[in-house]
C-alpha positions as CSV (number, residue, x, y, z in Angstrom):
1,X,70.7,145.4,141.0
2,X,67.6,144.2,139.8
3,X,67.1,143.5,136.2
4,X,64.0,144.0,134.0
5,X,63.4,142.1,131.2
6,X,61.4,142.8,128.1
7,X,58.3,140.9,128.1
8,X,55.5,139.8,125.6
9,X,52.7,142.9,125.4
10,X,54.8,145.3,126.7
11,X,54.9,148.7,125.7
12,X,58.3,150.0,124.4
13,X,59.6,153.1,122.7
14,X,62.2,152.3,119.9
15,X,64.4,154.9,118.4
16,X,66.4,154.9,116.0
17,X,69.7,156.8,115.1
18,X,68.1,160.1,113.8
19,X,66.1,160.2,116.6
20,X,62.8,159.2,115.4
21,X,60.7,157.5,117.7
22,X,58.1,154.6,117.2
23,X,55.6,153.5,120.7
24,X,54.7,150.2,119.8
25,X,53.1,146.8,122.0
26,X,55.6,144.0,121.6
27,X,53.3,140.8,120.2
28,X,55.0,137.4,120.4
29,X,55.6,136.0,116.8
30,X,54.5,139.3,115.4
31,X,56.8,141.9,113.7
32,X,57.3,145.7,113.3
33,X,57.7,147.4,109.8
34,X,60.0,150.6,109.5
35,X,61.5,152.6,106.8
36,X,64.7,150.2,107.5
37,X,63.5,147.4,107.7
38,X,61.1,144.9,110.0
39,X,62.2,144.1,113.4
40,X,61.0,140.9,115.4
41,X,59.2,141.1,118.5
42,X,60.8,137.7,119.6
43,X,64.0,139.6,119.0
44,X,63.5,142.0,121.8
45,X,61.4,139.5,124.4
46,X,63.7,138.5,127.2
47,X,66.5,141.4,126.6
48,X,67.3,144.2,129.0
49,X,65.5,147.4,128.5
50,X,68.2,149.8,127.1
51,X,69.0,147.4,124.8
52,X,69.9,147.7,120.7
53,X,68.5,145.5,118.3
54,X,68.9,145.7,114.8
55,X,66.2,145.7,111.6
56,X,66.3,143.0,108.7
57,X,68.5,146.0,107.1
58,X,70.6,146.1,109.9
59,X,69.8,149.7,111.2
60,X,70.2,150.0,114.9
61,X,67.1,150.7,117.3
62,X,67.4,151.6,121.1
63,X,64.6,149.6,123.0
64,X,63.3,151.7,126.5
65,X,60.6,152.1,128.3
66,X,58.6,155.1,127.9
67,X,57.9,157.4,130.1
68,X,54.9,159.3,130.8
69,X,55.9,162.1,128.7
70,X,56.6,159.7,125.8
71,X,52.9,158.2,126.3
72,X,51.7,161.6,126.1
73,X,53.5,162.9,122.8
74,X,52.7,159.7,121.2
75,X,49.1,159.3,121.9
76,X,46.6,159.5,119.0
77,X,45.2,163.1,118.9
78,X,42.1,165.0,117.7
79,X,43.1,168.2,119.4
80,X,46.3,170.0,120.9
81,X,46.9,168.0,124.1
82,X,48.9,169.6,127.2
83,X,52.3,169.6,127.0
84,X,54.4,167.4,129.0
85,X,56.0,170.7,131.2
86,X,52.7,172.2,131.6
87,X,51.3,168.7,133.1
88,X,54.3,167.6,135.4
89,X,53.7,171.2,136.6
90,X,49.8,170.9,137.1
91,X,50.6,167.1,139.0
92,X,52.9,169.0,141.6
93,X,50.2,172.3,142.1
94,X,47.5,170.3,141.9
95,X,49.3,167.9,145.0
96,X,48.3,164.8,142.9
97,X,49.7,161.4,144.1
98,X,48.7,157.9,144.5
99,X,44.9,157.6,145.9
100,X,44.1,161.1,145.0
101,X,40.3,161.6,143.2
102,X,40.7,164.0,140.4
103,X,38.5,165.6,138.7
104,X,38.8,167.4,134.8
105,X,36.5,168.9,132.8
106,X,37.4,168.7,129.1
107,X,39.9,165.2,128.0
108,X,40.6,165.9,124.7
109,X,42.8,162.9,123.5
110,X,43.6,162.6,126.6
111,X,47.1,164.0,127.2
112,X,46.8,165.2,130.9
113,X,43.9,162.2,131.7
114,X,47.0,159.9,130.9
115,X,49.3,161.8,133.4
116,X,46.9,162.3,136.2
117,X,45.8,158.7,136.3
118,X,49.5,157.4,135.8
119,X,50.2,159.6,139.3
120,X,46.6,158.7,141.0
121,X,47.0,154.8,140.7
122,X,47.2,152.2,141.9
123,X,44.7,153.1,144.6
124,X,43.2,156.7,143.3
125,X,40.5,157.8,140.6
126,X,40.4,160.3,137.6
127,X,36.9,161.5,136.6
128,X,36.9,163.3,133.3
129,X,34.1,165.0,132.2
130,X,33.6,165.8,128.1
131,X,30.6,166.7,126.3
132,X,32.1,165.8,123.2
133,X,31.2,161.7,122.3
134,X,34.1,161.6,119.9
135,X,36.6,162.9,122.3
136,X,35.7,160.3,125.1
137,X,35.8,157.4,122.9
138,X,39.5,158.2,121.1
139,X,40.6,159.1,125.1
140,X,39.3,155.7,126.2
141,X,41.1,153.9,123.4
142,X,44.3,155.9,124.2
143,X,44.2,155.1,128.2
144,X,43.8,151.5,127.1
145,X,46.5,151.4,124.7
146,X,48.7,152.6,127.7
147,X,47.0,150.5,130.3
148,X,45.5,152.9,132.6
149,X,41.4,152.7,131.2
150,X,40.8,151.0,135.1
151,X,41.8,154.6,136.9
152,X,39.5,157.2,134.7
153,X,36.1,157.1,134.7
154,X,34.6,159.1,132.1
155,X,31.2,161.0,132.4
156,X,29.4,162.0,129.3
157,X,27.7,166.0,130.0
158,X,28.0,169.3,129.9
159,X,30.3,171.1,132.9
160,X,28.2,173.9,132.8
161,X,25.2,172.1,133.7
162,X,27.3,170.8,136.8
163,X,30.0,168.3,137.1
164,X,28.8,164.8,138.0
165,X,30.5,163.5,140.7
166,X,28.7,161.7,143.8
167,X,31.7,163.0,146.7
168,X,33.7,165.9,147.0
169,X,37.1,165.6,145.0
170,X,40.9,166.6,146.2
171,X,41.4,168.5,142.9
172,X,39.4,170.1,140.0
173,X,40.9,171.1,136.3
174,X,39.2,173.1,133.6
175,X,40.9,172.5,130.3
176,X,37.4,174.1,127.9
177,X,37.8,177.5,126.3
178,X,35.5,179.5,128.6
179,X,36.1,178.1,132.3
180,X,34.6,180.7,133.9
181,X,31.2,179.5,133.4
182,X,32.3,176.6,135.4
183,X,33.9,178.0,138.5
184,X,31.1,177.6,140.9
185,X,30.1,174.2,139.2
186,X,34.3,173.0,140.3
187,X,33.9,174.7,143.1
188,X,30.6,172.9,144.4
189,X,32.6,169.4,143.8
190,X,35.8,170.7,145.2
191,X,36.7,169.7,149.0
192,X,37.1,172.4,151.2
193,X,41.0,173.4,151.0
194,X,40.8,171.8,147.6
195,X,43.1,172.3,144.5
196,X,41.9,174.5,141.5
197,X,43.6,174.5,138.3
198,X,43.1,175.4,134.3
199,X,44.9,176.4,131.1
200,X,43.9,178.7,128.7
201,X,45.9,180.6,126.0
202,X,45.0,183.9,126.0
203,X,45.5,186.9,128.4
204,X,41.4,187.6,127.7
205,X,40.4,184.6,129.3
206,X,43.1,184.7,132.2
207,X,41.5,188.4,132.7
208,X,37.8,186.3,132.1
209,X,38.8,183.4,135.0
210,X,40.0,186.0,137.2
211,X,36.8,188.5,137.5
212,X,34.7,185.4,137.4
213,X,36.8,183.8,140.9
214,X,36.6,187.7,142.5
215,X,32.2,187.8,142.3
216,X,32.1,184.6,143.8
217,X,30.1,184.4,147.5
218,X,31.0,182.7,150.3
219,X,32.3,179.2,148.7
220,X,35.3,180.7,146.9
221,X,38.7,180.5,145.7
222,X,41.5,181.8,147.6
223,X,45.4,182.0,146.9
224,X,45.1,182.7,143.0
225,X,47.9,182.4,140.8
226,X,48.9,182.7,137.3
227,X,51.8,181.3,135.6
228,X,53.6,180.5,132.6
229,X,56.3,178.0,131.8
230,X,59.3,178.2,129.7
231,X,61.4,175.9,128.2
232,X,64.8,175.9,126.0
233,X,66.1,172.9,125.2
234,X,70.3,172.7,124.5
235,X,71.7,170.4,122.1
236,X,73.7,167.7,123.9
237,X,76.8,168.0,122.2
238,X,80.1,169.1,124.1
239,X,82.5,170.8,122.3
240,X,79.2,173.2,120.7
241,X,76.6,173.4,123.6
242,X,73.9,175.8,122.6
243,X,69.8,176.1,122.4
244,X,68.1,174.3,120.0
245,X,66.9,175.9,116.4
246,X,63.4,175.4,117.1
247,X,61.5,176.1,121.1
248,X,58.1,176.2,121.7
249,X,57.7,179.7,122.8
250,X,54.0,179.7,124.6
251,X,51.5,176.9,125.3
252,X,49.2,178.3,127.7
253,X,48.7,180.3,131.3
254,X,48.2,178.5,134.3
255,X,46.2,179.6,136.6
256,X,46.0,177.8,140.5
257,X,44.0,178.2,143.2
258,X,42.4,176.7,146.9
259,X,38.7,176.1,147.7
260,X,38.0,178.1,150.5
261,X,35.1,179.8,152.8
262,X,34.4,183.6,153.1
263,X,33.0,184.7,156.1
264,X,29.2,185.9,154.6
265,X,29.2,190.2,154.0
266,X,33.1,190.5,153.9
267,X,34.7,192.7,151.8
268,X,36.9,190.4,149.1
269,X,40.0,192.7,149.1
270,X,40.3,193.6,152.6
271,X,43.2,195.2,154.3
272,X,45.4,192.5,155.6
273,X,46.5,192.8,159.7
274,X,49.9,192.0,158.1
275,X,49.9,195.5,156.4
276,X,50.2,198.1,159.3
277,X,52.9,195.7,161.0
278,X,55.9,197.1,161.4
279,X,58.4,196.0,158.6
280,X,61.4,193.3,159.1
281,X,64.5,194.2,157.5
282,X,67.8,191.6,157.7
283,X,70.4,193.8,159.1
284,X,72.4,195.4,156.4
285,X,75.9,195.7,156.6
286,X,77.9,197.9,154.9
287,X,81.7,198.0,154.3
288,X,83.7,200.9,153.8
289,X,87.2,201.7,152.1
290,X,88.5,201.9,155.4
291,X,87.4,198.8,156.5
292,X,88.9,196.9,153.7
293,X,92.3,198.6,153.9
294,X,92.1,197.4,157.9
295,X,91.3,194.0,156.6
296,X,94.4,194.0,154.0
Protein backbone atom coordinates (compact mmCIF):
# COMPACT_ATOMS: atom_id res chain seq x y z
CA UNK A 1 0.00 0.00 0.00
CA UNK A 2 1.16 3.23 -0.95
CA UNK A 3 1.36 5.88 1.53
CA UNK A 4 0.73 9.72 1.18
CA UNK A 5 2.29 12.05 3.10
CA UNK A 6 1.25 15.56 4.11
CA UNK A 7 3.21 18.00 2.31
CA UNK A 8 4.09 21.79 2.55
CA UNK A 9 1.15 23.87 0.52
CA UNK A 10 -1.19 21.34 0.59
CA UNK A 11 -4.70 21.74 0.92
CA UNK A 12 -6.28 19.86 4.00
CA UNK A 13 -9.56 19.77 5.66
CA UNK A 14 -9.27 19.71 9.59
CA UNK A 15 -12.17 18.76 11.76
CA UNK A 16 -12.56 18.76 14.89
CA UNK A 17 -14.73 16.74 17.41
CA UNK A 18 -18.11 18.68 16.98
CA UNK A 19 -17.73 18.38 13.51
CA UNK A 20 -16.75 21.71 12.49
CA UNK A 21 -14.71 21.94 9.53
CA UNK A 22 -11.74 24.43 8.69
CA UNK A 23 -10.11 24.19 4.57
CA UNK A 24 -6.92 25.56 5.07
CA UNK A 25 -3.22 25.54 2.82
CA UNK A 26 -0.61 24.04 5.08
CA UNK A 27 2.54 26.93 5.17
CA UNK A 28 5.81 25.64 6.47
CA UNK A 29 6.66 27.57 9.74
CA UNK A 30 3.30 29.13 9.73
CA UNK A 31 0.35 28.32 12.15
CA UNK A 32 -3.41 27.98 12.25
CA UNK A 33 -5.60 29.87 14.89
CA UNK A 34 -8.87 28.11 16.18
CA UNK A 35 -11.30 28.55 18.96
CA UNK A 36 -8.98 25.80 20.87
CA UNK A 37 -6.11 26.74 20.24
CA UNK A 38 -3.22 27.29 17.34
CA UNK A 39 -2.04 24.28 15.53
CA UNK A 40 1.44 24.06 13.68
CA UNK A 41 1.68 23.47 10.20
CA UNK A 42 5.12 21.69 10.81
CA UNK A 43 3.11 19.55 13.07
CA UNK A 44 1.14 18.03 10.27
CA UNK A 45 4.00 18.08 7.33
CA UNK A 46 5.30 14.64 6.81
CA UNK A 47 2.16 12.65 8.71
CA UNK A 48 -0.29 10.38 6.97
CA UNK A 49 -3.42 11.86 5.87
CA UNK A 50 -6.16 10.63 8.32
CA UNK A 51 -4.07 11.55 10.91
CA UNK A 52 -4.99 13.45 14.48
CA UNK A 53 -3.05 16.25 15.75
CA UNK A 54 -3.70 18.21 18.56
CA UNK A 55 -4.09 22.28 19.23
CA UNK A 56 -1.73 24.23 21.82
CA UNK A 57 -5.05 23.38 24.09
CA UNK A 58 -4.82 20.00 23.34
CA UNK A 59 -8.20 19.58 21.38
CA UNK A 60 -8.08 16.83 18.75
CA UNK A 61 -8.31 17.65 14.93
CA UNK A 62 -8.69 14.96 12.10
CA UNK A 63 -6.35 16.03 9.13
CA UNK A 64 -7.85 14.59 5.38
CA UNK A 65 -7.90 15.47 2.20
CA UNK A 66 -10.82 17.14 0.83
CA UNK A 67 -12.80 16.11 -1.57
CA UNK A 68 -14.51 17.83 -4.27
CA UNK A 69 -17.60 18.33 -2.41
CA UNK A 70 -15.56 19.79 0.58
CA UNK A 71 -13.85 22.40 -2.03
CA UNK A 72 -17.29 23.23 -3.03
CA UNK A 73 -19.04 23.89 0.44
CA UNK A 74 -16.06 25.73 1.55
CA UNK A 75 -15.41 27.98 -1.25
CA UNK A 76 -15.87 31.77 -0.67
CA UNK A 77 -19.40 32.74 -2.06
CA UNK A 78 -21.28 35.78 -3.29
CA UNK A 79 -24.31 33.78 -4.41
CA UNK A 80 -26.03 30.21 -3.72
CA UNK A 81 -23.66 27.83 -5.49
CA UNK A 82 -24.86 24.24 -6.72
CA UNK A 83 -25.04 21.77 -4.40
CA UNK A 84 -22.75 18.94 -4.31
CA UNK A 85 -25.71 16.19 -5.33
CA UNK A 86 -27.05 18.33 -7.93
CA UNK A 87 -23.35 18.68 -9.58
CA UNK A 88 -22.01 14.98 -9.17
CA UNK A 89 -25.38 14.45 -11.00
CA UNK A 90 -24.88 17.09 -13.79
CA UNK A 91 -20.93 15.54 -14.26
CA UNK A 92 -22.51 11.98 -15.00
CA UNK A 93 -25.62 13.56 -17.49
CA UNK A 94 -23.51 15.85 -18.89
CA UNK A 95 -20.83 12.63 -19.69
CA UNK A 96 -18.01 14.90 -18.39
CA UNK A 97 -14.58 13.23 -17.91
CA UNK A 98 -11.03 13.91 -18.41
CA UNK A 99 -10.38 15.94 -21.93
CA UNK A 100 -13.91 16.97 -22.16
CA UNK A 101 -14.49 20.97 -23.27
CA UNK A 102 -17.24 22.33 -21.27
CA UNK A 103 -18.99 25.03 -21.60
CA UNK A 104 -21.28 27.19 -18.61
CA UNK A 105 -22.90 30.16 -18.77
CA UNK A 106 -23.27 31.91 -15.45
CA UNK A 107 -20.06 30.82 -12.58
CA UNK A 108 -21.21 32.35 -9.69
CA UNK A 109 -18.47 31.62 -6.98
CA UNK A 110 -17.77 29.01 -8.76
CA UNK A 111 -19.24 25.97 -7.17
CA UNK A 112 -19.97 23.74 -10.33
CA UNK A 113 -16.73 25.63 -12.38
CA UNK A 114 -14.77 23.86 -9.47
CA UNK A 115 -16.37 20.39 -10.15
CA UNK A 116 -16.38 20.44 -13.87
CA UNK A 117 -12.78 21.36 -14.22
CA UNK A 118 -11.65 18.91 -11.31
CA UNK A 119 -13.42 16.03 -13.75
CA UNK A 120 -12.12 17.78 -17.23
CA UNK A 121 -8.37 17.88 -16.24
CA UNK A 122 -5.58 17.06 -16.73
CA UNK A 123 -6.09 17.22 -20.42
CA UNK A 124 -9.74 18.99 -20.90
CA UNK A 125 -11.09 22.69 -20.69
CA UNK A 126 -13.90 24.58 -18.79
CA UNK A 127 -15.15 27.77 -20.48
CA UNK A 128 -17.33 29.80 -18.23
CA UNK A 129 -19.02 32.64 -19.40
CA UNK A 130 -20.38 35.58 -16.71
CA UNK A 131 -21.36 39.00 -17.41
CA UNK A 132 -20.92 39.86 -13.98
CA UNK A 133 -16.96 41.32 -13.37
CA UNK A 134 -17.27 40.71 -9.70
CA UNK A 135 -18.35 37.13 -10.05
CA UNK A 136 -15.45 36.17 -12.45
CA UNK A 137 -12.79 37.66 -10.27
CA UNK A 138 -14.00 35.95 -6.74
CA UNK A 139 -14.38 32.46 -9.14
CA UNK A 140 -10.87 33.01 -10.33
CA UNK A 141 -9.53 33.51 -6.87
CA UNK A 142 -11.52 30.39 -5.65
CA UNK A 143 -10.16 27.94 -8.60
CA UNK A 144 -6.79 29.11 -7.59
CA UNK A 145 -7.13 28.68 -4.06
CA UNK A 146 -7.96 25.01 -4.99
CA UNK A 147 -5.47 24.70 -7.77
CA UNK A 148 -7.49 24.24 -10.81
CA UNK A 149 -7.32 28.32 -12.33
CA UNK A 150 -5.10 26.36 -15.53
CA UNK A 151 -8.47 24.26 -16.64
CA UNK A 152 -11.18 27.25 -16.84
CA UNK A 153 -11.00 29.89 -18.96
CA UNK A 154 -13.21 32.61 -18.25
CA UNK A 155 -14.91 34.93 -20.91
CA UNK A 156 -16.30 38.22 -19.81
CA UNK A 157 -20.10 38.87 -22.00
CA UNK A 158 -23.40 38.51 -22.12
CA UNK A 159 -24.86 34.72 -23.18
CA UNK A 160 -27.56 36.29 -24.81
CA UNK A 161 -25.46 38.05 -27.23
CA UNK A 162 -23.84 34.49 -28.03
CA UNK A 163 -21.51 32.40 -26.22
CA UNK A 164 -17.89 32.92 -27.15
CA UNK A 165 -16.28 29.93 -27.98
CA UNK A 166 -14.00 29.45 -31.24
CA UNK A 167 -15.01 25.24 -31.68
CA UNK A 168 -17.95 23.31 -30.98
CA UNK A 169 -18.04 22.06 -27.28
CA UNK A 170 -19.08 18.35 -25.88
CA UNK A 171 -21.34 19.94 -23.26
CA UNK A 172 -23.26 23.28 -22.61
CA UNK A 173 -24.84 24.40 -18.95
CA UNK A 174 -27.12 27.35 -18.30
CA UNK A 175 -27.01 28.22 -14.54
CA UNK A 176 -28.78 32.36 -15.22
CA UNK A 177 -32.32 32.86 -14.18
CA UNK A 178 -33.95 33.06 -17.70
CA UNK A 179 -32.07 30.33 -19.94
CA UNK A 180 -34.36 30.30 -22.44
CA UNK A 181 -33.10 33.29 -24.05
CA UNK A 182 -30.02 31.30 -24.49
CA UNK A 183 -31.01 27.99 -26.03
CA UNK A 184 -30.22 28.65 -29.51
CA UNK A 185 -27.02 30.62 -28.48
CA UNK A 186 -25.89 26.83 -26.50
CA UNK A 187 -27.17 25.26 -29.09
CA UNK A 188 -25.05 27.06 -31.93
CA UNK A 189 -21.75 26.05 -29.72
CA UNK A 190 -23.06 22.59 -28.90
CA UNK A 191 -21.58 19.61 -31.03
CA UNK A 192 -23.98 17.66 -32.81
CA UNK A 193 -25.11 14.80 -30.25
CA UNK A 194 -24.00 17.21 -27.68
CA UNK A 195 -24.97 17.44 -23.92
CA UNK A 196 -27.57 20.21 -22.66
CA UNK A 197 -28.08 20.88 -19.14
CA UNK A 198 -29.47 23.81 -16.61
CA UNK A 199 -30.94 24.41 -13.16
CA UNK A 200 -33.48 26.63 -12.26
CA UNK A 201 -35.78 26.67 -9.20
CA UNK A 202 -39.07 27.17 -10.21
CA UNK A 203 -41.68 25.14 -12.08
CA UNK A 204 -42.28 28.67 -14.28
CA UNK A 205 -39.05 28.57 -15.70
CA UNK A 206 -38.94 24.62 -16.19
CA UNK A 207 -42.44 25.36 -18.04
CA UNK A 208 -40.31 28.63 -19.75
CA UNK A 209 -37.07 26.23 -20.92
CA UNK A 210 -39.43 23.70 -22.11
CA UNK A 211 -41.73 25.87 -24.71
CA UNK A 212 -38.58 27.70 -25.62
CA UNK A 213 -36.58 23.92 -26.74
CA UNK A 214 -40.26 22.88 -28.55
CA UNK A 215 -40.14 26.37 -31.20
CA UNK A 216 -36.81 25.65 -31.99
CA UNK A 217 -36.02 24.81 -36.01
CA UNK A 218 -33.97 22.47 -37.37
CA UNK A 219 -30.85 22.67 -34.92
CA UNK A 220 -32.69 21.41 -31.82
CA UNK A 221 -32.81 19.61 -28.66
CA UNK A 222 -33.90 16.15 -28.50
CA UNK A 223 -34.43 13.59 -25.51
CA UNK A 224 -35.55 16.30 -22.87
CA UNK A 225 -35.71 15.57 -19.30
CA UNK A 226 -36.52 17.02 -16.09
CA UNK A 227 -35.49 15.95 -12.75
CA UNK A 228 -35.18 16.61 -9.23
CA UNK A 229 -32.88 15.18 -6.59
CA UNK A 230 -33.51 14.19 -3.10
CA UNK A 231 -31.49 13.65 -0.24
CA UNK A 232 -31.99 12.51 3.53
CA UNK A 233 -29.19 12.11 5.38
CA UNK A 234 -29.19 9.47 8.65
CA UNK A 235 -27.39 10.03 11.65
CA UNK A 236 -24.49 7.48 11.94
CA UNK A 237 -25.14 6.17 15.17
CA UNK A 238 -26.18 2.35 15.76
CA UNK A 239 -28.13 1.56 18.42
CA UNK A 240 -30.58 5.00 17.18
CA UNK A 241 -30.31 5.16 13.28
CA UNK A 242 -32.74 7.73 11.99
CA UNK A 243 -32.91 10.95 9.51
CA UNK A 244 -31.30 13.90 10.42
CA UNK A 245 -33.38 17.09 12.17
CA UNK A 246 -32.60 19.27 9.46
CA UNK A 247 -32.68 18.17 5.09
CA UNK A 248 -32.54 20.33 2.50
CA UNK A 249 -35.85 19.77 0.87
CA UNK A 250 -35.50 21.42 -2.78
CA UNK A 251 -32.44 23.03 -4.57
CA UNK A 252 -33.46 23.24 -8.06
CA UNK A 253 -34.94 21.18 -11.39
CA UNK A 254 -32.72 19.71 -13.73
CA UNK A 255 -33.44 19.74 -16.92
CA UNK A 256 -31.07 17.51 -19.70
CA UNK A 257 -31.08 17.25 -23.04
CA UNK A 258 -28.99 16.22 -26.68
CA UNK A 259 -28.09 18.55 -29.66
CA UNK A 260 -29.71 17.14 -32.43
CA UNK A 261 -30.98 17.80 -36.25
CA UNK A 262 -34.64 17.95 -37.38
CA UNK A 263 -35.33 17.09 -40.75
CA UNK A 264 -36.50 20.80 -42.21
CA UNK A 265 -40.87 21.02 -42.26
CA UNK A 266 -41.35 18.08 -39.82
CA UNK A 267 -43.88 18.03 -37.46
CA UNK A 268 -42.04 18.23 -33.67
CA UNK A 269 -44.45 15.74 -32.02
CA UNK A 270 -44.92 13.27 -34.55
CA UNK A 271 -46.37 9.80 -34.19
CA UNK A 272 -43.59 7.41 -33.41
CA UNK A 273 -43.41 3.97 -35.87
CA UNK A 274 -42.97 2.42 -32.29
CA UNK A 275 -46.66 3.35 -31.51
CA UNK A 276 -48.86 1.11 -33.82
CA UNK A 277 -46.40 -1.90 -33.11
CA UNK A 278 -47.87 -4.54 -31.63
CA UNK A 279 -47.24 -4.59 -27.77
CA UNK A 280 -44.59 -7.11 -25.87
CA UNK A 281 -45.81 -8.43 -22.82
CA UNK A 282 -43.41 -11.00 -20.52
CA UNK A 283 -45.47 -14.01 -20.21
CA UNK A 284 -47.52 -13.88 -17.07
CA UNK A 285 -47.90 -16.69 -15.06
CA UNK A 286 -50.41 -17.28 -12.72
CA UNK A 287 -50.82 -19.76 -9.84
CA UNK A 288 -53.82 -21.14 -8.50
CA UNK A 289 -54.94 -22.77 -5.09
CA UNK A 290 -54.81 -25.91 -6.83
CA UNK A 291 -51.55 -25.60 -7.90
CA UNK A 292 -50.06 -24.84 -4.58
CA UNK A 293 -51.83 -27.68 -2.75
CA UNK A 294 -50.16 -30.06 -5.81
CA UNK A 295 -46.90 -28.39 -4.92
CA UNK A 296 -47.43 -29.10 -0.98
Amino acid sequence: MTTVLINDKDTALIIDNAGKEHLIAIQAGRKFETHHGFILYDAMIGREWGTIIYSSLGHPYLVVQPGTADLIRHIKRSSQVIFPKDSAYILMRLDVKPGSRVLESGCGSGGLTLALAQAVCPTGMVYSQEIRDDFIALARRNMERVGLAQYVTFIPGDATLGLNVSEPVDAVFIDMPAPQTVLQQARAVLKNGGFFGSLVPTTNQVQDILRGMEAMGEMAFGLIEVEEIMLRAYKPVPDRLRPRDRMIAHTGYLIFARAVIRKPNLPQHTESPLQNAEPIHEEEISVSDNDLQDAE
